[in-house]
C-alpha positions as CSV (number, residue, x, y, z in Angstrom):
1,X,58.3,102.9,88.5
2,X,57.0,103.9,91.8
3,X,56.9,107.5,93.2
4,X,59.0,108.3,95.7
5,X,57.9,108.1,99.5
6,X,56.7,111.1,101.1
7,X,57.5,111.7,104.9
8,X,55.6,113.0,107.6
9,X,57.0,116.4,107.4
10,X,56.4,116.5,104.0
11,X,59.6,116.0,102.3
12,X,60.3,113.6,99.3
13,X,62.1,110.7,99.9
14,X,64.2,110.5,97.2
15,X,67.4,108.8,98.1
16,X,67.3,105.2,98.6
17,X,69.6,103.6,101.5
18,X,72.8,101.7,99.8
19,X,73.5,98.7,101.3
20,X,76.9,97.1,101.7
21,X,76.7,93.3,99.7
22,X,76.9,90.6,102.4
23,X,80.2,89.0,102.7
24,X,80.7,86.0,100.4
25,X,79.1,82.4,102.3
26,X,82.8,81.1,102.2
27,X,84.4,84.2,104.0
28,X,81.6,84.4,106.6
29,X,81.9,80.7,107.4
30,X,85.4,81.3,107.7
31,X,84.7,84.2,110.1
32,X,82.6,82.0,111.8
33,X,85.4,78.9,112.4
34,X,87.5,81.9,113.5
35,X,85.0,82.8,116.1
36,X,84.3,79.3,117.2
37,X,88.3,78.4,117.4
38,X,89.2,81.6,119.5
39,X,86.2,80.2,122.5
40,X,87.3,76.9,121.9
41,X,90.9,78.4,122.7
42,X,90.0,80.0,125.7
43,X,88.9,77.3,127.1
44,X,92.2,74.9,126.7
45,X,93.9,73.7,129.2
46,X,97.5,73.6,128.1
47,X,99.7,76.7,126.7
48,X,100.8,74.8,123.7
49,X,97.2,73.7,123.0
50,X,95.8,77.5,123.4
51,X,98.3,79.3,121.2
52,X,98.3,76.3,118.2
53,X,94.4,77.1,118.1
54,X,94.5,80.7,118.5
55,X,96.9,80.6,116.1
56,X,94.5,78.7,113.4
57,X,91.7,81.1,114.2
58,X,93.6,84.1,112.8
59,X,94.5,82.3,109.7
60,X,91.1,81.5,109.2
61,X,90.5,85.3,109.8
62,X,93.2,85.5,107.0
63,X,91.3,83.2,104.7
64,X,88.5,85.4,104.4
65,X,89.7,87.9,103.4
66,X,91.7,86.3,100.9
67,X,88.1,84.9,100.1
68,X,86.9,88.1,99.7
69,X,89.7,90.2,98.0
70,X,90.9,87.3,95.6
71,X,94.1,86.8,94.6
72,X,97.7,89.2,93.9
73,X,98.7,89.5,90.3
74,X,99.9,86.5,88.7
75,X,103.3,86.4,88.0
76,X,105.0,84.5,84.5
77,X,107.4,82.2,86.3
78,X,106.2,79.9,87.9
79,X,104.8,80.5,91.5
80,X,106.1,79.2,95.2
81,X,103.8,78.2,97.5
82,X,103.1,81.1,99.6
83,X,101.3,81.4,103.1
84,X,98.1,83.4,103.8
85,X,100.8,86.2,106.1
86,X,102.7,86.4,102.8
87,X,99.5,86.9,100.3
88,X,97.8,88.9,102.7
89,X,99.6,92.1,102.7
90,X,99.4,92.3,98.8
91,X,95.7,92.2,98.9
92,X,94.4,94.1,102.2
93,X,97.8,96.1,102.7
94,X,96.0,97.3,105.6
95,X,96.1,94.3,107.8
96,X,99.8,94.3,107.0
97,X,101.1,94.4,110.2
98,X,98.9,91.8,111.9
99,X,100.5,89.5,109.1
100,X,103.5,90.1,110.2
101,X,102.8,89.2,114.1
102,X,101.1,86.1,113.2
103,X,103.5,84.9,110.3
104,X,106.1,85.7,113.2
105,X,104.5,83.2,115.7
106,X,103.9,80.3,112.5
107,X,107.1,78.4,113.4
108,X,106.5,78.7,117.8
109,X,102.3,77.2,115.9
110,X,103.9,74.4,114.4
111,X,106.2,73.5,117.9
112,X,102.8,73.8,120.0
113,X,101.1,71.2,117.5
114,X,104.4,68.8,117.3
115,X,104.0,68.6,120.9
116,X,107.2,70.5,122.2
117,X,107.3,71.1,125.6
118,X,107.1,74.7,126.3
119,X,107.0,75.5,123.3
120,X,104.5,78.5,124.0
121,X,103.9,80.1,127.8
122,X,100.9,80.7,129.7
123,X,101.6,84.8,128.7
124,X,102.4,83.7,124.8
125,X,99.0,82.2,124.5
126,X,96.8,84.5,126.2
127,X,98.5,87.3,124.3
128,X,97.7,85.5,121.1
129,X,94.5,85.0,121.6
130,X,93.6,88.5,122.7
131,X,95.8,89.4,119.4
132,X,93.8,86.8,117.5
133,X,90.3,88.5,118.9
134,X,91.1,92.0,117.8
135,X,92.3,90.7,114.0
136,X,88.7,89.1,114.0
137,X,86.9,91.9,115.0
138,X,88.5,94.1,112.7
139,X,88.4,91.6,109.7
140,X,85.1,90.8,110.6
141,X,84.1,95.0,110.5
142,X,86.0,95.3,107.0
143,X,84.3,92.6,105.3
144,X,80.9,92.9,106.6
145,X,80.8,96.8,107.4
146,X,78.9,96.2,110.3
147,X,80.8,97.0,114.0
148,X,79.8,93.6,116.5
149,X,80.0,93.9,120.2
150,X,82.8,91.5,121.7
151,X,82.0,87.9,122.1
């Protein structure tokens, strides 16, 4: 064992520095399609293609944290399929409420990708993907611990 270190003023270190564990490689990777998605949706040139893949880039967000926190308790009947805005809540009841805008724009997602005209506005995807940006940033500062400066 080694002693501890002694400053320049004199005093003992004693107390090491705890470090936060690194996210899990699958939930940073996820982050890091999330990341990727939102600048490739900023660059889109059609509403319908900007709010689909904003869209996807918070549910990746999603996914890692589902990476991260696991699973909810398992139930004895047997289980429906649920989506990541259902599961979410029960496992980072915190990010409850940014479920519930995204599941909220899942059906006006899957119109976008069928190709319906309209389907989402200009304002709709813009919105989105500002919405999308903050989820990341905040997801990004729960599972890693460590603020980022806006891409």
């Amino acid at each position: 064992m080694t002693a501890p270190a002694q400053r320049p003023n004199g005093a003992l270190d004693v107390h090491p520095v705890l470090r936060r564990a690194a996210a899990p490689a699958a939930a940073v990777d996820l982050l890091g399609q999330a990341r990727r998605g939102l600048a490739e949706a900023a660059a889109l040139e059609t509403a319908n293609e900007r709010y689909a893949t904003a869209h996807l880039a918070a549910l990746r967000t999603a996914a890692a944290v589902l990476a991260v926190r696991g699973r909810p308790e398992p139930t004895r009947r047997r289980p429906r399929i649920r989506t990541a805005w259902e599961v979410l809540p029960e496992v980072a009841p915190e990010l409850a409420e940014w479920a519930a805008l995204f599941e909220a724009g899942a059906r006006r997602r899957a119109l976008c990708e069928a190709g319906i005209q309209g389907a989402a506005t200009w304002r709709d995807a813009d919105d989105l993907v500002r919405a999308a940006g903050m989820f990341l940033r905040l997801v990004d500062r729960i599972l890693t611990g460590l603020p980022r400066l806006p891409h």
